[in-house]
N, C-alpha and C positions, 0 to 999 in steps of 0.2 A: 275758377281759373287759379293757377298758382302759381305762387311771389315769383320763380323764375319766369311762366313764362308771361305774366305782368308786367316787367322788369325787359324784358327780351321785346314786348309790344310798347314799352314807352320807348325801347331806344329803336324801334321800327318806324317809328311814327319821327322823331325826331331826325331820323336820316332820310323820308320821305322828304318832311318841311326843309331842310338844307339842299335836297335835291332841286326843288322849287323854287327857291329862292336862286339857286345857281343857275337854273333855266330862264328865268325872268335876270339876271346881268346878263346873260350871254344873249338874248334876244333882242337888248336896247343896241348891241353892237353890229347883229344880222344883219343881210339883207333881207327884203318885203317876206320873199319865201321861206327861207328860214326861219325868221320870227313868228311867222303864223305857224307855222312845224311848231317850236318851241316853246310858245305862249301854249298851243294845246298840250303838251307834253306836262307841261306846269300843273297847268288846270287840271288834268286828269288827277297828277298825285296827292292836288290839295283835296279835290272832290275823296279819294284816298282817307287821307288824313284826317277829313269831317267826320267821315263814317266810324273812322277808327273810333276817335274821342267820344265819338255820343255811343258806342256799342260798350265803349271804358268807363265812360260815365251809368248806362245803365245795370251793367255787372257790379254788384256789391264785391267788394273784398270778400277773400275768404275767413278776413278773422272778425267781419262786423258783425256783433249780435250776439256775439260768443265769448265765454266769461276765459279772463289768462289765465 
């Protein structure tokens, strides 16, 4: 993978988690329907976000292992 688009999936992954997090305030204020709507909507992006990190955690950097 490379720096940009490493760079372009840490700030994909970080507008996911603020999306989630926006989902989860708006659904403390829902009604029943809606907050079930919204708490899924949450959940989805975090389930999202898990997979990202660990598929970012298992790809080495492109510059590890390799002399500057």
């Amino acid at each position: 993978m490379s720096h940009t688009s490493r760079k372009t999936a840490i700030r994909r992954i970080a507008r996911f988690k603020e999306r989630a997090a926006e989902l989860r305030r708006k659904a403390n204020g829902a009604d029943e329907k809606s907050r079930a709507k919204l708490l899924g909507q949450a959940e989805m992006l975090e389930r999202i976000v898990q997979a990202a990190e660990r598929d970012s955690e298992e790809q080495p950097s492109p510059h590890q292992g390799k002399p500057c």
